[in-house]
C-alpha positions as a printed NumPy array, in Angstrom:
array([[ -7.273,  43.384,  45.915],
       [-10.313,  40.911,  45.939],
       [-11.715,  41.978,  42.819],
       [ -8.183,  42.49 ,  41.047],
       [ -7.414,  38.489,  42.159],
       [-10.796,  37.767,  40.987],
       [-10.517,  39.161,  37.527],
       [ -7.643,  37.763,  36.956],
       [ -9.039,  34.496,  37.8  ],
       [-12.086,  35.435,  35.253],
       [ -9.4  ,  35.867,  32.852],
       [ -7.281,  32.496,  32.738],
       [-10.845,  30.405,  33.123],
       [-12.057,  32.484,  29.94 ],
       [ -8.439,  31.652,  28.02 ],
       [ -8.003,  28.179,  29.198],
       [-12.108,  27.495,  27.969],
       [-11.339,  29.367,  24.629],
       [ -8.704,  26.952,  23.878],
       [-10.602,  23.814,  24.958],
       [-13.382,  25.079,  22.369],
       [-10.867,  26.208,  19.726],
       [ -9.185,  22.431,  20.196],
       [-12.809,  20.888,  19.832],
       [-13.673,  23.504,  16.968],
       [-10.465,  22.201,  15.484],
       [-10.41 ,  17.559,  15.896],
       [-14.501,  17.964,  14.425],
       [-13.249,  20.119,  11.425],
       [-13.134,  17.265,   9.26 ],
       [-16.442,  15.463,  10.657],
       [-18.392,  19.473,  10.072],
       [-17.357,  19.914,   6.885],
       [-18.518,  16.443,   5.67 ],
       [-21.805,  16.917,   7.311],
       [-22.426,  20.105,   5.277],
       [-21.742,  18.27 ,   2.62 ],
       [-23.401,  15.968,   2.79 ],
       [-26.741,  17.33 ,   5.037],
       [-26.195,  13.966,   6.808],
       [-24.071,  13.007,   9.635],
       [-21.505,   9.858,   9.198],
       [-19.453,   7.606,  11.751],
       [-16.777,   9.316,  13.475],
       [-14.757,   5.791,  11.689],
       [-14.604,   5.255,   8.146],
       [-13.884,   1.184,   7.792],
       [-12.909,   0.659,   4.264],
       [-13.247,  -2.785,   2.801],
       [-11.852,  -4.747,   0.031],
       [-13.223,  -4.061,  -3.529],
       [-14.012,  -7.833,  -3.446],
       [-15.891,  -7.677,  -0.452],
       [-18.701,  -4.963,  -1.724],
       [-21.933,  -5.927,  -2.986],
       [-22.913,  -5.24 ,  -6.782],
       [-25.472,  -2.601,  -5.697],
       [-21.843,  -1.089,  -3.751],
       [-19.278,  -1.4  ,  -6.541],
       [-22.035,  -0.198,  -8.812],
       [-22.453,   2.879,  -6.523],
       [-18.982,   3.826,  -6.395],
       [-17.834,   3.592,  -9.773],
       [-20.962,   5.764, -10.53 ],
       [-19.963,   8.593,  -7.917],
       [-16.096,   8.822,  -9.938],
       [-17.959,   9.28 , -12.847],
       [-20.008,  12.382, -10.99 ],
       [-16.559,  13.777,  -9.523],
       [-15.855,  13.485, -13.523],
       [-18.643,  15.713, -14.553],
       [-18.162,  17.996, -11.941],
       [-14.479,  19.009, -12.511],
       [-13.769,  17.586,  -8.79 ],
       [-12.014,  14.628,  -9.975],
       [ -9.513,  16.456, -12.693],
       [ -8.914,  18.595,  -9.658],
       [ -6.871,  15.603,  -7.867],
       [ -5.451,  14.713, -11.111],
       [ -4.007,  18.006, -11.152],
       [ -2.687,  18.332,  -7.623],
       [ -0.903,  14.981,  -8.126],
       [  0.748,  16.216, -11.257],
       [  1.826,  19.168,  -9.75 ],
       [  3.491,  17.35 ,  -6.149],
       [  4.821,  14.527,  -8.569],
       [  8.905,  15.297,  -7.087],
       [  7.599,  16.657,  -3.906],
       [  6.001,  13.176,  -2.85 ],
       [  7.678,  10.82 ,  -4.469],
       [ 10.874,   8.914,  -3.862],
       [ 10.713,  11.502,  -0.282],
       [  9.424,  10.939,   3.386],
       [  6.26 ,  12.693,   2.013],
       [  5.55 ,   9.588,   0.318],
       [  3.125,   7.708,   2.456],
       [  1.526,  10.322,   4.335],
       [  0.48 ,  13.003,   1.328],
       [ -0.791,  10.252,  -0.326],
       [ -2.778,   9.062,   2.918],
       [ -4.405,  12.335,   3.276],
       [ -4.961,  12.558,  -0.787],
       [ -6.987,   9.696,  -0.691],
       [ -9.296,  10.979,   2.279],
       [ -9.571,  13.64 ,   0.437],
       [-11.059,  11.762,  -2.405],
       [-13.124,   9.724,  -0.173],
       [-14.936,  12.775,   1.119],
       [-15.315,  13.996,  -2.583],
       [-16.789,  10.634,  -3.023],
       [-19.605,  11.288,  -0.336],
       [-20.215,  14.658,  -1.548],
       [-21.815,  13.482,  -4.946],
       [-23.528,  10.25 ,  -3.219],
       [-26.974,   9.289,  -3.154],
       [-28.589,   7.454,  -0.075],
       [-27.355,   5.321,   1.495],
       [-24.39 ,   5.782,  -0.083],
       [-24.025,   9.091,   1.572],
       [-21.387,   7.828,   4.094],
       [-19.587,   4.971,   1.665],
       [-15.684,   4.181,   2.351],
       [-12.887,   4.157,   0.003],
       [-12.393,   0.381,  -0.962],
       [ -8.964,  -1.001,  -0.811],
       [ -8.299,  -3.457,  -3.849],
       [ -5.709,  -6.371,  -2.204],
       [ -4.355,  -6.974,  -5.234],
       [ -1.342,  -9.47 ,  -3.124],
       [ -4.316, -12.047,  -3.848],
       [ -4.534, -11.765,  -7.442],
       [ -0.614, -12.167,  -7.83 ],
       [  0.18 , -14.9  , -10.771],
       [ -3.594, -14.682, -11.858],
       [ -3.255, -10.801, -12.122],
       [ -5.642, -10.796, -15.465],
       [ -8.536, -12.582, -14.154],
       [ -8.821,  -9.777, -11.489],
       [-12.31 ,  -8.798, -11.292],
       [-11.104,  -5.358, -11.283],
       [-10.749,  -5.769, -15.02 ],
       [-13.948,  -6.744, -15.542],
       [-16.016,  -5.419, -17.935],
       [-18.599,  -4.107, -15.412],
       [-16.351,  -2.294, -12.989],
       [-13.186,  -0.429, -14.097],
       [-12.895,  -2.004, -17.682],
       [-15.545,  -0.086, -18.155],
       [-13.64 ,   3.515, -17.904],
       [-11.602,   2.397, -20.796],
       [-11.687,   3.217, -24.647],
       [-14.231,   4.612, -26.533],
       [-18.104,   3.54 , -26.706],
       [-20.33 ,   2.893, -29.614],
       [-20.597,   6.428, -30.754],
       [-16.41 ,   6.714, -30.634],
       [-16.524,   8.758, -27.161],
       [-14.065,   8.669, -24.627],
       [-15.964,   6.288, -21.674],
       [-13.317,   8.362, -19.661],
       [-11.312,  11.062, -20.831],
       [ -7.385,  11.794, -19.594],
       [ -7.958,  15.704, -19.291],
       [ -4.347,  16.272, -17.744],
       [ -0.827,  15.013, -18.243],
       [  0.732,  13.064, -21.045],
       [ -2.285,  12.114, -23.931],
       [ -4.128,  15.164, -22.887],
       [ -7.737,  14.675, -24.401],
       [ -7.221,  11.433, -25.016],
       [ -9.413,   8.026, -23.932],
       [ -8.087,   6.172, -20.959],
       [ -6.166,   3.444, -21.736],
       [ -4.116,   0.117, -19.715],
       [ -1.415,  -2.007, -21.497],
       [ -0.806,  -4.427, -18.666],
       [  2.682,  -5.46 , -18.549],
       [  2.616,  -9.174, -17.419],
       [  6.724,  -9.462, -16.924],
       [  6.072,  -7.287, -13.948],
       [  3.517,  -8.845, -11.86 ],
       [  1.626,  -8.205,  -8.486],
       [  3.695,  -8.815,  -4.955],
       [  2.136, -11.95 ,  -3.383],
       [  0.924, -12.329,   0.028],
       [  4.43 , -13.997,   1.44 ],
       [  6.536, -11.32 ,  -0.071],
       [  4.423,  -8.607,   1.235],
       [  4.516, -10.333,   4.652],
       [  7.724, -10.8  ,   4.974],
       [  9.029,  -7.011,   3.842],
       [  6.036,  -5.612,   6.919],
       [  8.054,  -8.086,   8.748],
       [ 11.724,  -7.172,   8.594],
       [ 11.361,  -3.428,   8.166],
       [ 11.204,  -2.261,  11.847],
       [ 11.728,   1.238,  10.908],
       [  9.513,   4.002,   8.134],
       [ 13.064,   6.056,   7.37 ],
       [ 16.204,   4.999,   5.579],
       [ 19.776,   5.373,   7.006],
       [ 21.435,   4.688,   4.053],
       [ 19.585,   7.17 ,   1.663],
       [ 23.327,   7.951,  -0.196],
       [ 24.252,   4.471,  -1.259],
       [ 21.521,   3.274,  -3.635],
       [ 22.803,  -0.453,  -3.236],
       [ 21.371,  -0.793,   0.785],
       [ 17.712,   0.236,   2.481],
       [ 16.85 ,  -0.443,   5.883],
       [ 13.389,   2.077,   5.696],
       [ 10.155,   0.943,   4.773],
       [  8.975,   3.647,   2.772],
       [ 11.575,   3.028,   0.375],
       [ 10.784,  -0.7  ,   0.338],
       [  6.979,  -0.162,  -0.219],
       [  7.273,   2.553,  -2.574],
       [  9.928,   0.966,  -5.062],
       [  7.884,  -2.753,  -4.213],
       [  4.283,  -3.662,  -4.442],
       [  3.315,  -0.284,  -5.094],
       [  5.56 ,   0.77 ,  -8.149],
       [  5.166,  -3.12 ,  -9.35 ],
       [  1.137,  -2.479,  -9.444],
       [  1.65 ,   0.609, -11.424],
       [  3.975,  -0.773, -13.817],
       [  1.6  ,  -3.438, -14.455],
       [ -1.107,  -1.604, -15.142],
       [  0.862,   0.651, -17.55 ],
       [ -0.913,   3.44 , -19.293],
       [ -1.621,   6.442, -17.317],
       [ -0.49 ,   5.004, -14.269],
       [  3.251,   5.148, -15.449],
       [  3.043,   9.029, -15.634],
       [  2.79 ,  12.031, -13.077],
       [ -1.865,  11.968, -13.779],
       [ -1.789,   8.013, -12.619],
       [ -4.887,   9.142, -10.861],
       [ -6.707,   9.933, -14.597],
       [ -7.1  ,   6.022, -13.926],
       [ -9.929,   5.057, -11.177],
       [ -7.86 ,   1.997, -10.052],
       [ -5.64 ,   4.551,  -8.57 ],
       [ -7.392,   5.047,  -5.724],
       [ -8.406,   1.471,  -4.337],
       [ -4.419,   0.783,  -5.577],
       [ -3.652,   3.355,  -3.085],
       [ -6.069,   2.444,  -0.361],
       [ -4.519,  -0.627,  -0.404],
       [ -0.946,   0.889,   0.115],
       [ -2.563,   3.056,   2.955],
       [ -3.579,  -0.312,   4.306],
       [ -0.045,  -1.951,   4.339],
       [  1.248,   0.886,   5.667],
       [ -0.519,   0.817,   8.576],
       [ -0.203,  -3.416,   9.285],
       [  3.648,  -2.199,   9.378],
       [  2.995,   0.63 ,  12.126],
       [  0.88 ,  -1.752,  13.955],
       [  2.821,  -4.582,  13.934],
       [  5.918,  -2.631,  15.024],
       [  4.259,  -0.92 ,  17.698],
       [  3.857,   2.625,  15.984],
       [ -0.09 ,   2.388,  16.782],
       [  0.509,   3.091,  20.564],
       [  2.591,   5.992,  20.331],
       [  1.187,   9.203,  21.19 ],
       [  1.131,  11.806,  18.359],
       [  3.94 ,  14.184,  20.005],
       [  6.094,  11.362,  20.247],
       [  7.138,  10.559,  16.716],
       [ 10.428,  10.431,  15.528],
       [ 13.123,   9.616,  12.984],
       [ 14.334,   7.53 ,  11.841],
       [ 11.066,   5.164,  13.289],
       [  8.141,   7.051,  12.752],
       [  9.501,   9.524,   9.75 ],
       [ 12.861,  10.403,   7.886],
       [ 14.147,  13.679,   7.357],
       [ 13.764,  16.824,   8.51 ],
       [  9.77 ,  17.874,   7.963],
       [  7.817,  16.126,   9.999],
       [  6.248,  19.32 ,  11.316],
       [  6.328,  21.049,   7.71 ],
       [  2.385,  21.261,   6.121],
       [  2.099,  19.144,   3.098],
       [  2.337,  20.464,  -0.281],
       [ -1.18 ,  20.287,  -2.379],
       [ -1.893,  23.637,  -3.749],
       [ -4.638,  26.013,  -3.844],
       [ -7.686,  25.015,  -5.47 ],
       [-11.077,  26.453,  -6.086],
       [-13.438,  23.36 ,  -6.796],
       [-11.797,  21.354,  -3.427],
       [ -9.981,  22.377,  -0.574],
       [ -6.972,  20.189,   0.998],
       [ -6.804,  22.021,   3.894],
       [ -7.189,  21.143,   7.265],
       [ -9.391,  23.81 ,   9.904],
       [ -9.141,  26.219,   6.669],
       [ -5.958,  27.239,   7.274],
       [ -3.273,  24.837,   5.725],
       [ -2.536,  21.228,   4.514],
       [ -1.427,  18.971,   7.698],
       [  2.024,  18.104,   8.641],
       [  3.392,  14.624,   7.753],
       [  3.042,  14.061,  12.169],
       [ -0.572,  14.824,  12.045],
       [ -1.419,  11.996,   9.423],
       [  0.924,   9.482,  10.593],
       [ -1.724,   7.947,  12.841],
       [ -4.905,   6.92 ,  11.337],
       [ -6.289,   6.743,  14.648],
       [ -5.403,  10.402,  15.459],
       [ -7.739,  13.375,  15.971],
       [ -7.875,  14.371,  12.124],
       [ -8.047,  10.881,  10.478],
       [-10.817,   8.222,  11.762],
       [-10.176,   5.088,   9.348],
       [-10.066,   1.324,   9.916],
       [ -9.237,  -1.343,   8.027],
       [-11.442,  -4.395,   7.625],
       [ -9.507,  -6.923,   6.513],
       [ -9.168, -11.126,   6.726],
       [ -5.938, -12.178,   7.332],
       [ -4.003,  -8.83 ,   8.421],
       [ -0.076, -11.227,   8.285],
       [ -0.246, -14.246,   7.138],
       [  1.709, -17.118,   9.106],
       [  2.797, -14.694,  12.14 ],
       [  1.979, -16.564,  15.285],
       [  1.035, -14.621,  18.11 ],
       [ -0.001, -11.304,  16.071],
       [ -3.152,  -9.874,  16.223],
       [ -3.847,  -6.466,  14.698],
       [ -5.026,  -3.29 ,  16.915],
       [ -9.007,  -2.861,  17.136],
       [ -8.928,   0.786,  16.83 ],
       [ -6.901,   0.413,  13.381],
       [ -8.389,  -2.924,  11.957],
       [-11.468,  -5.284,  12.271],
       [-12.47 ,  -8.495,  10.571],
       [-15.737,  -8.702,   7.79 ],
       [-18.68 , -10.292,   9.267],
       [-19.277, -13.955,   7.969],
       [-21.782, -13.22 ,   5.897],
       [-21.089, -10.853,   2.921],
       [-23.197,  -9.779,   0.459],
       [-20.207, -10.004,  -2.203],
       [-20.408,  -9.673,  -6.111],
       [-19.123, -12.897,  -7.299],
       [-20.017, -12.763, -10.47 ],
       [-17.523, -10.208, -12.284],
       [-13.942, -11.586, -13.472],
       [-12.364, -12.18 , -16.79 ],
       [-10.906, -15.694, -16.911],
       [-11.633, -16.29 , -20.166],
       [-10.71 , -12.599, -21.091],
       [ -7.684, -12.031, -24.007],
       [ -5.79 , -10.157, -21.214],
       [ -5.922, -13.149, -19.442],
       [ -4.862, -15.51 , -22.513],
       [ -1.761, -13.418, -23.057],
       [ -0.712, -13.959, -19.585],
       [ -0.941, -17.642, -19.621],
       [  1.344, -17.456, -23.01 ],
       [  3.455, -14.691, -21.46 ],
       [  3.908, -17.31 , -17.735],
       [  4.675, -20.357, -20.322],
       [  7.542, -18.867, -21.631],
       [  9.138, -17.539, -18.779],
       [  8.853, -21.292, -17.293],
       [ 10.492, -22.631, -20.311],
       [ 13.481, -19.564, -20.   ],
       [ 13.253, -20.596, -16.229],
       [ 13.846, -24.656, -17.163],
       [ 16.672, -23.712, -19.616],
       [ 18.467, -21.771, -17.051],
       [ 18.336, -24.306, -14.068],
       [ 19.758, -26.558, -16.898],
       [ 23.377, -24.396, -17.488],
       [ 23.377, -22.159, -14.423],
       [ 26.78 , -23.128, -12.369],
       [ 26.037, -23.326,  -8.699],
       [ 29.637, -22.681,  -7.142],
       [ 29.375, -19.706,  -4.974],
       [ 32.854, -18.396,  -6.606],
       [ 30.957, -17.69 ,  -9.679],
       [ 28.152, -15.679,  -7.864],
       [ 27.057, -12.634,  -6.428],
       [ 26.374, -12.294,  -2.322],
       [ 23.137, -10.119,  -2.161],
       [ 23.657,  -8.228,   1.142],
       [ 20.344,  -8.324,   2.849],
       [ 18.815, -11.158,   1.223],
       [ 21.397, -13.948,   3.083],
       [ 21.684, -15.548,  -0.268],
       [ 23.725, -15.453,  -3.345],
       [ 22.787, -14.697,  -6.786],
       [ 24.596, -16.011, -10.173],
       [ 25.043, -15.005, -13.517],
       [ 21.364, -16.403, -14.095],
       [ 19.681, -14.265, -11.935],
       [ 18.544, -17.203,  -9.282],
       [ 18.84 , -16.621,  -5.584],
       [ 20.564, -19.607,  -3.857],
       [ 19.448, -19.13 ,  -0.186],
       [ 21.838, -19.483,   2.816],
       [ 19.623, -18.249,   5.989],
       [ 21.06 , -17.465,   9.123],
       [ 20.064, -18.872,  12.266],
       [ 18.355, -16.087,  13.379],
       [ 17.954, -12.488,  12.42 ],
       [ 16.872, -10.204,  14.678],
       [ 15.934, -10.287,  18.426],
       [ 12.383, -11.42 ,  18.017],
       [ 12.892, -14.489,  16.406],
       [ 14.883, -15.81 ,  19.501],
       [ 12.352, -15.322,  21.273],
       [  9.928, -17.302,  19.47 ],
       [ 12.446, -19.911,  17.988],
       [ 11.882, -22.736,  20.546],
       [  7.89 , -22.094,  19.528],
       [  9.132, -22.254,  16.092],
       [ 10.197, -25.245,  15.594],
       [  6.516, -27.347,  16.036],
       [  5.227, -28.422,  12.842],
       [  1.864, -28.283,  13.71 ],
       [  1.873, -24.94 ,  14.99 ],
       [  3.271, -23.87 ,  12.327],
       [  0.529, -25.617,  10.136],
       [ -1.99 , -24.13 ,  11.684],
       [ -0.632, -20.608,  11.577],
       [ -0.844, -20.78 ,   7.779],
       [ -3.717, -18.667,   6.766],
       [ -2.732, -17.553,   3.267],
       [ -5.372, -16.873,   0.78 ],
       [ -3.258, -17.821,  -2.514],
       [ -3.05 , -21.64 ,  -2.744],
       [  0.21 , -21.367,  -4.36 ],
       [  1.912, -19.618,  -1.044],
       [ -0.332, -21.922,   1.209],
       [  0.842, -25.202,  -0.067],
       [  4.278, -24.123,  -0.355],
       [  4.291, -23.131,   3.4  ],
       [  2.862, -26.077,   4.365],
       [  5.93 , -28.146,   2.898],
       [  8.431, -25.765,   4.564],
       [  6.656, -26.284,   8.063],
       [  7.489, -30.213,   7.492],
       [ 10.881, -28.866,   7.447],
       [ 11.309, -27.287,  10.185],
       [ 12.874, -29.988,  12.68 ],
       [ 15.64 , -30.42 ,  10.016],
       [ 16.499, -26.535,   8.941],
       [ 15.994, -25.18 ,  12.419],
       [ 14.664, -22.097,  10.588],
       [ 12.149, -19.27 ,  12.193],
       [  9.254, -18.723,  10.998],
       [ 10.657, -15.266,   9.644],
       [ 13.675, -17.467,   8.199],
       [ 10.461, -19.52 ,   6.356],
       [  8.632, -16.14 ,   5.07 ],
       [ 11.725, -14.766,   3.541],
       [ 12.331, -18.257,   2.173],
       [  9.164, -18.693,   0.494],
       [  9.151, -15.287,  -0.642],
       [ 12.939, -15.625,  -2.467],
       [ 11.562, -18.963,  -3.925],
       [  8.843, -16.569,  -5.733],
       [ 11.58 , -14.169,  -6.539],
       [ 13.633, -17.205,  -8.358],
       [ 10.156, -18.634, -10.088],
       [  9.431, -14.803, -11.565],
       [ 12.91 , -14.945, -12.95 ],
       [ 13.545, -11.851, -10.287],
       [ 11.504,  -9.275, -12.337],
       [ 12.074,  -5.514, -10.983],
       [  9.059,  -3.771,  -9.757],
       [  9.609,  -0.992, -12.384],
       [ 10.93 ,   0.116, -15.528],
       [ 13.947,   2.626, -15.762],
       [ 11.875,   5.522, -16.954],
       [  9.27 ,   5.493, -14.327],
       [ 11.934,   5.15 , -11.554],
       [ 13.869,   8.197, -13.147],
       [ 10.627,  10.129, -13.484],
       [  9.617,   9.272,  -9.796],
       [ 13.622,  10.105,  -8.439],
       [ 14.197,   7.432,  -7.065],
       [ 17.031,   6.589,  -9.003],
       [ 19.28 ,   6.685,  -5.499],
       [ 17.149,   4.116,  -3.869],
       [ 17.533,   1.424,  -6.907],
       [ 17.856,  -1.736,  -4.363],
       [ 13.767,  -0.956,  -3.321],
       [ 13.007,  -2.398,  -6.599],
       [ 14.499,  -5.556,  -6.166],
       [ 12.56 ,  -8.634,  -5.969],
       [ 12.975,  -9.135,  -2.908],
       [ 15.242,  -7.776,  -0.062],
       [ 15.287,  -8.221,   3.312],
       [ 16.693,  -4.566,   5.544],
       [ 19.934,  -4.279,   6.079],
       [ 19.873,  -3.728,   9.599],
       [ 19.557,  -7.481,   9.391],
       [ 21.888,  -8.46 ,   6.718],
       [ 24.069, -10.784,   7.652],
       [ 27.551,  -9.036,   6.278],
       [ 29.579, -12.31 ,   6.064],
       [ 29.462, -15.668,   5.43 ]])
């Protein structure tokens, strides 16, 4: 009876250790497989920077390891696998996390072709919310970094050739689009800000959204892509290198929304809809394909569920964000350690590449002159009686004939303003809360916090503000074209690509 007891004993201690092992066998998969990779072992925590934060010697080193993926057939590899998920992933809950995990992906393929000490390089983000209204002068255009994938060279050779999708064999090629420009730094604030929720409840009616995916994806990210035009307007936007640090940077909104609502703390099991996720495959592996020259799987056995990529703090993905001002002008905020960290003081940065001077950057000071003089001629005939307008529902505001956005902000909005109101209404704290980058959105707040004793406004009521006055100096542009918002199907969530719009879950439904 002794011995029976004790063997079964012998038994459950064996299971219970196999499964501890096969658990630890299974969170290190991903840190294994880049060691023998690499022969080299790398932080448990990739920290990815912005492109303007890396030294020379660093840009230099990553634009020469795409080039390697290039040779190697790794990189048409991703091209392809994004060509083939194009309706799977876009305009769908799949969205944001495929596209989190396709970009790790690429960041290991990255370290895989390094050379020391490059070996264990992140994935820089490019923040391109800081080069909105001087979008040309980018230095991601200049000639030494990813201006330099472009055209042909002196012998009348591709410098990068599109191998998949639409202009197969062709050179890679941009035709920015200037009458779509970047989201700024208050309109990306304020849409992190008043989407408390990643799904959409109102996925049949096209004129409402309440979800953040939606709002992101039909945003800042399809407004980036729109601008940059050429390949990135078709299913192989990744034939284009500024795909990735575009999406890094997307990854990197993404996440100030999960930590600023919370979603940071929540264990893994307990994600839901519609807060966490929408629809019904959160536990349904990711689609990317088989492939022979890189493998998408996780443990070797299948792509991860949209659940097991939602945290970037999780047991599969390791990355943090380094970052300078995470919100701008949210008092009391401060980002989650584990997810984000702040750039040292001293940073060994390349100043020296942009294009001011460049003819991109001519065309889009003749392009911006124009639109102010359409912009002067409407504000001279536009009618500003309310009968003769449109109420936006979201955006507490009307819109006329013109376009323009008249604004008429509630007291409040949502819980979490009331709380803060009374706190709100100091001018000088709300001076010095103002840490944005662009001067244009820091003067501007500076002159709404004066107003604050006399509008009784929040300061979410002041973000959304400043970010409709944008709206209304753009002339409301859409993020995207018709075409690429057909080809992505999204063509049921049309209101993401407004200008601006606040969720409806905080609409204020009559006046």
């Amino acid at each position: 009876m002794f011995l029976r007891i004790r063997d079964r004993f012998c038994a459950v201690l064996f299971f219970s250790t196999h499964l501890v092992d096969a658990q630890q066998q299974s969170n290190n998969f991903e840190e294994r497989h880049r060691n023998e990779q690499h022969g080299s072992r790398c932080p448990r925590v990739s920290e990815r920077r912005s492109w303007d934060d890396l030294s020379c010697e660093e840009q230099n080193a990553f634009l020469r390891n795409i080039r390697r993926l290039k040779r190697n057939g790794t990189y048409d590899t991703f091209v392809r696998v994004h060509i083939e998920n194009e309706r799977a992933v876009h305009g769908t809950p799949e969205f944001l996390p495929w596209h989190r995990w396709f970009i790790y992906q690429f960041e290991l393929a990255l370290r895989s072709v390094a050379d020391p000490p490059y070996r264990c390089m992140s994935l820089p983000y490019w923040d391109w919310e800081l080069d909105s209204g001087n979008e040309g002068a980018s230095s991601v255009f200049a000639l030494e970094t990813f201006s330099s994938f472009e055209g042909t060279n002196e012998n009348g050779r591709c410098q990068f050739q599109i191998n998949h999708g639409r202009g197969t064999g062709s050179c890679l090629h941009r035709t920015l689009n200037f009458d779509i420009p970047f989201w700024g730094e208050a309109r990306v604030a304020a849409l992190i800000r008043r989407y408390s929720q990643y799904g959409d409840d109102f996925s049949s009616d096209r004129t409402r959204n309440n979800g953040f995916r939606a709002a992101l994806e039909g945003g800042p990210h399809a407004a980036t892509h729109n601008f940059i035009g050429g390949s990135m307007i078709d299913e192989s936007a990744p034939n284009d290198p500024l795909f990735w640090i575009h999406h890094a940077n997307v990854d990197r909104l993404w996440s100030l929304f999960q930590d600023y609502h919370g979603h940071t703390t929540t264990p893994f099991r307990s994600y839901n809809v519609p807060t966490h996720y929408e629809g019904l495959n959160l536990d349904t592996p990711m689609p990317f394909g088989g492939t022979k020259s890189w493998d998408f799987r996780i443990r070797n056995l299948r792509p991860p569920t949209p659940r097991e990529v939602l945290s970037n703090n999780g047991y599969i993905l390791n990355v943090r964000y380094i970052h300078h001002n995470p919100l701008p002008s949210e008092p009391g905020y401060t980002t989650d350690r584990q997810w984000f960290g702040t750039p040292p003081t001293l940073i060994d940065r390349c100043r020296r590449r942009s294009r001011i001077n460049n003819p991109r950057r001519q065309l889009q000071i003749k392009s911006r002159a124009s639109n102010e003089e359409k912009v002067a001629i409407s504000s001279q005939t536009e009618s500003k009686e309310h009968d003769k307008s449109t109420y936006l529902r979201g955006v507490g505001g009307y819109r006329n004939t013109k376009g323009k956005i008249s604004v008429i902000l509630p007291s409040h909005y949502a819980g979490s303003d009331v709380d803060i109101n009374e706190e709100s209404t100091s001018v000088k704290k709300c001076l010095r809360s103002n840490n944005f980058r662009g001067l244009q959105d820091r003067e501007r707040w500076n002159e709404l916090c004066r107003n604050i004793p006399r509008k009784h406004i929040t300061y979410g009521e002041q973000l959304d503000e400043l970010a409709i006055e944008k709206c209304n100096e753009l002339g409301n542009p859409r993020s995207a074209v018709n075409d690429w918002i057909q080809r992505m199907g999204m063509s049921n969530e049309i209101v993401a690509f407004d200008c601006y719009h606040v969720a409806d879950e905080n609409e204020l439904h009559s006046i």
